[in-house]
C-alpha positions as CSV (number, residue, x, y, z in Angstrom):
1,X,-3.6,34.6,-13.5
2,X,-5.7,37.9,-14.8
3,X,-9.3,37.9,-13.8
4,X,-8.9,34.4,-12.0
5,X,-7.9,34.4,-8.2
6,X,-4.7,32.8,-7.0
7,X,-6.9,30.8,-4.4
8,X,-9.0,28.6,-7.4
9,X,-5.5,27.2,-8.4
10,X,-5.9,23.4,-7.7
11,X,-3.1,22.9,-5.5
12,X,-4.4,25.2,-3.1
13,X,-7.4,23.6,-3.2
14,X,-6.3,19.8,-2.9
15,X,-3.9,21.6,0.2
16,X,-6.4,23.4,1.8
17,X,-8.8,20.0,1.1
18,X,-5.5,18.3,3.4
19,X,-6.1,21.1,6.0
20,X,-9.5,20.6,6.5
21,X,-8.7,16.6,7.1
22,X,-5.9,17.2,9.1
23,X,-7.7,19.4,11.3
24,X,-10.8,17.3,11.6
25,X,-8.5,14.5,13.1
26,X,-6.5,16.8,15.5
27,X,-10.4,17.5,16.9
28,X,-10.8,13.8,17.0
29,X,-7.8,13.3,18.7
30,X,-9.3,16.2,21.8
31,X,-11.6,12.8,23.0
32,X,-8.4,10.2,23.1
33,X,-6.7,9.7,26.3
34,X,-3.7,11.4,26.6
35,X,-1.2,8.5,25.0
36,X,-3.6,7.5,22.4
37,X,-3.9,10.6,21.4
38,X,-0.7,11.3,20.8
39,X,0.6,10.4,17.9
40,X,-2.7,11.5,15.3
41,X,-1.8,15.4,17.7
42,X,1.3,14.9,16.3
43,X,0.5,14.6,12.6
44,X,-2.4,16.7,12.5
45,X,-0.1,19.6,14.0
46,X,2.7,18.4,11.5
47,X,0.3,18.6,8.5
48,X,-1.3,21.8,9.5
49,X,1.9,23.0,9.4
50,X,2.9,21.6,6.2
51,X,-0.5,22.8,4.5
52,X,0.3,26.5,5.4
53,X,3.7,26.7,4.3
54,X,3.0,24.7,1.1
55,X,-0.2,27.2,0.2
56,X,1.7,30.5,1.2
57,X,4.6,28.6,-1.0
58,X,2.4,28.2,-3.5
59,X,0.6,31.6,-3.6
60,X,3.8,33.8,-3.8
61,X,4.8,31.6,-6.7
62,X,1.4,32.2,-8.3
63,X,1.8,35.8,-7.7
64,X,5.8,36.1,-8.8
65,X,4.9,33.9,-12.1
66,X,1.6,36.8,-12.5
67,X,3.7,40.0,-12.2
68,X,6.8,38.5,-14.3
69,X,5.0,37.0,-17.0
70,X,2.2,38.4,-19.2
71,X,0.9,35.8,-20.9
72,X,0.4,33.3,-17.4
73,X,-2.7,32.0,-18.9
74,X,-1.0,30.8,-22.0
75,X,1.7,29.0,-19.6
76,X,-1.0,27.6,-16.7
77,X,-2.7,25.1,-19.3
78,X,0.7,23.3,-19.9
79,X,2.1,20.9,-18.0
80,X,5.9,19.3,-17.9
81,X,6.9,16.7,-19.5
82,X,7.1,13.3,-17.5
83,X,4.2,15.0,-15.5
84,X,0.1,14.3,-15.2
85,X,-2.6,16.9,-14.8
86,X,-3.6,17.0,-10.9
87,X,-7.0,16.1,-11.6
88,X,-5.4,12.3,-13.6
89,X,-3.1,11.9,-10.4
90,X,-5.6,12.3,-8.5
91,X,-7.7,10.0,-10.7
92,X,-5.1,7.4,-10.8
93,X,-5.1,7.2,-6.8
94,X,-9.0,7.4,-6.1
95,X,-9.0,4.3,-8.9
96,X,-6.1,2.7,-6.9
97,X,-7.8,2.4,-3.8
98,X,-11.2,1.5,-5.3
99,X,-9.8,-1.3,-7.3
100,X,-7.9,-2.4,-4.0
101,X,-11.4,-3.4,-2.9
102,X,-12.2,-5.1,-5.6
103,X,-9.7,-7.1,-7.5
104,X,-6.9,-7.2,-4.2
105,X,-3.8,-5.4,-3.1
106,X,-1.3,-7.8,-5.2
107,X,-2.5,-7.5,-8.4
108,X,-3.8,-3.7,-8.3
109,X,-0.3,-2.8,-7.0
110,X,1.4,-4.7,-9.5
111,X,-0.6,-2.9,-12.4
112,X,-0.5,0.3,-11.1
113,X,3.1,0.2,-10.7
114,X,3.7,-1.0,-14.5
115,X,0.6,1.8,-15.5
116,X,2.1,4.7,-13.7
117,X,5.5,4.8,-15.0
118,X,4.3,4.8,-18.4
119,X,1.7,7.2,-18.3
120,X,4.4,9.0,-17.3
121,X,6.2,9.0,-20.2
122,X,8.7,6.4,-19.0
123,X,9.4,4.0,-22.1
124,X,12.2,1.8,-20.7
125,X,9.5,-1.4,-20.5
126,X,12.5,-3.8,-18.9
127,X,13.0,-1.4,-16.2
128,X,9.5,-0.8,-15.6
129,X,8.4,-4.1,-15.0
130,X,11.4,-5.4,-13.1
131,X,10.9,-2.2,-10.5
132,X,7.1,-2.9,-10.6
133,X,7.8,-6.9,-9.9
134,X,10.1,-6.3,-7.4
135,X,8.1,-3.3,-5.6
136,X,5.0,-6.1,-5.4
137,X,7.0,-8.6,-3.6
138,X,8.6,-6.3,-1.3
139,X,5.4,-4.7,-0.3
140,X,4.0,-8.1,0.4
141,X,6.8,-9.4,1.8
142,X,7.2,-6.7,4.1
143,X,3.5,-6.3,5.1
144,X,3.0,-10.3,5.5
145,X,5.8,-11.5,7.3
146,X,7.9,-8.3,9.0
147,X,4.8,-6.4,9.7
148,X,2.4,-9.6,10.1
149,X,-0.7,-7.8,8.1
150,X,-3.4,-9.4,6.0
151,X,-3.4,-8.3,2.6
152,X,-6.5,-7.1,1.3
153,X,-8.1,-9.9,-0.7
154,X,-10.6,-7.9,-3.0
155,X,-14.3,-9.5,-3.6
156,X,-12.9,-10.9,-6.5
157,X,-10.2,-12.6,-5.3
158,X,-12.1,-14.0,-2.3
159,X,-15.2,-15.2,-5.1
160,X,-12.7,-17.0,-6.9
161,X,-10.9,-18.3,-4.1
162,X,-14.3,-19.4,-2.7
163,X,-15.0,-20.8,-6.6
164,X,-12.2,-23.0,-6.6
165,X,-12.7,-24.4,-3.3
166,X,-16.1,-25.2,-4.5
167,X,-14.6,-27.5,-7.1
């Protein structure tokens, strides 16, 4: 970490990002009434909290790693096996819930959960698509008839479901 500060590292970034959510809702939450408000007091506090501990975490790791190990800057540019860069993962979500909007909740959940196990590094295919199969029909299961929601169409799905109706 020579001549680059321990607070440009991404994850204390992307957790200091969290922060500045997290305490943008528990200043929401001040014009709630009292029970309404609750509950986002309660995770804003919670994350706060969280965000601290994980950045101080972080930055005595960052600073152990500096002081044991002269070549850091060799060892920061790799990353573990099975693992993605932050900036892919964070990729990979941002495209999740864009494509949510688009092509629905069903099928975007289906291929992200067969995508993401193999980007991975994953390679048992069986396994990955029974889990990803199964995970689908769970979540849609659960969020249509325990939890009674309406899963998000997409303006594809709706165009095409309005397209066939036309027929």
């Amino acid at each position: 970490m020579r001549g680059r500060s321990f607070f440009l590292d991404p994850d204390i970034v992307l957790m200091a990002l969290l922060g500045v959510f997290a305490g943008a809702f528990l200043i929401e939450a001040r014009s709630y009434n009292p029970t309404a408000a609750l509950f986002p007091r309660l995770v804003s506090i919670f994350s706060l909290v969280f965000v601290v501990w994980t950045i101080t975490q972080r930055y005595l790791a960052l600073r152990r790693k500096a002081k044991s190990s002269p070549d850091t800057k060799a060892q920061a540019g790799k990353k573990a096996e099975g693992s993605l860069a932050w900036y892919w993962s964070l990729a990979t979500m941002v495209g999740y819930f864009v494509l949510i909007y688009l092509l629905g909740f069903t099928l975007v959940t289906l291929v992200y959960l067969l995508v993401l196990p193999v980007l991975l590094g994953y390679r048992r295919y069986k396994i990955v698509l029974i889990t990803g199969v199964l995970s689908t029909a769970t979540f849609i299961s659960v969020f249509s008839y325990v939890l009674h929601a309406r899963i998000p169409e997409g303006i594809v799905e709706s165009f095409f479901r309005q397209f066939l109706r036309a027929l």
